[in-house]
C-alpha positions in Angstrom: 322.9 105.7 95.7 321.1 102.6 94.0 317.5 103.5 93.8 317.1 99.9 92.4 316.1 100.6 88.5 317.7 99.3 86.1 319.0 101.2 83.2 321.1 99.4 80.0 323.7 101.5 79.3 325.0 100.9 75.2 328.5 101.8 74.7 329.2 103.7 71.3 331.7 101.8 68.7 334.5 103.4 68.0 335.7 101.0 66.1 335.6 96.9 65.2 337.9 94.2 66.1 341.2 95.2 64.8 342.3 91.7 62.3 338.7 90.8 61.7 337.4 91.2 58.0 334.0 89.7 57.8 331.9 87.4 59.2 329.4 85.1 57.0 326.1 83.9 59.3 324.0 81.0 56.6 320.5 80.8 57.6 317.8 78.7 55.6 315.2 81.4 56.1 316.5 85.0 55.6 313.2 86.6 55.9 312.8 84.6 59.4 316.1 85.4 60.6 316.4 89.5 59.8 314.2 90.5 62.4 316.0 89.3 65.4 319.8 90.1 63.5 318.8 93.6 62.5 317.8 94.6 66.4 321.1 92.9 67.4 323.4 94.4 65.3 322.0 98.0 64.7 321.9 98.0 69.0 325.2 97.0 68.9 325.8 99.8 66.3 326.2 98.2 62.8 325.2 100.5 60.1 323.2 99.0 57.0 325.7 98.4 54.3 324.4 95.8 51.0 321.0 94.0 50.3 320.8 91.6 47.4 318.0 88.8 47.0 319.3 86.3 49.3 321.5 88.5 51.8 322.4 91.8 53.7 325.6 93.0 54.7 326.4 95.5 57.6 329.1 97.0 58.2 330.7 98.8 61.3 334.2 100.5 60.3 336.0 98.0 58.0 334.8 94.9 59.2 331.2 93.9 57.8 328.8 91.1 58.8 326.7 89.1 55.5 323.4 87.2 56.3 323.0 85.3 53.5 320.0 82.3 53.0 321.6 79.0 52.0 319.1 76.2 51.4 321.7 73.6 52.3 323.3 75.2 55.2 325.7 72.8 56.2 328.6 72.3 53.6 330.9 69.7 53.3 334.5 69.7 55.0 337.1 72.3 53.7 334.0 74.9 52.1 335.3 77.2 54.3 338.2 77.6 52.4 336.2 78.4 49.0 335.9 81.4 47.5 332.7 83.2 48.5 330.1 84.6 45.7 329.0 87.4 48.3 329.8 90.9 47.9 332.6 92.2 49.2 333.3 96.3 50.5 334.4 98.7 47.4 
């Protein structure tokens, strides 16, 4: 019977997305930008993981997510391809 509340159900992570290693998010403000990503991913249930002066990491099983703070946050074609100067998982 629907007695017409609502209720958000959160499923538990087993794991992450088998194939998927990291994912880099560049934001020009990091201090602006935590708040919002920290709800996000510890709802979703990423663990804390690194903190350095312009990023954190967390990670959920073997995959890990960096927010770092770029002033220029667009890069030229190919930067993708680049190595990274963020820290990687021991």
């Amino acid at each position: 019977m629907d007695d017409g509340s609502a209720s958000a159900a959160v499923a538990e992570p087993s794991a992450a997305p088998s194939g998927l290693h990291h994912v880099e998010l560049w934001v020009p403000d990091l201090a602006g930008a935590l708040p919002a990503w920290r709800w996000l991913l510890e709802t979703m249930g990423w663990a804390p993981f690194q903190d350095w002066e312009d990023g954190r990491s967390r990670r959920l099983g073997d995959v890990y997510v960096v927010m770092e703070q770029r002033r220029r946050v667009a890069q030229p074609r190919g930067a993708m391809t680049q190595p990274r100067a963020h820290r990687r998982p021991a």
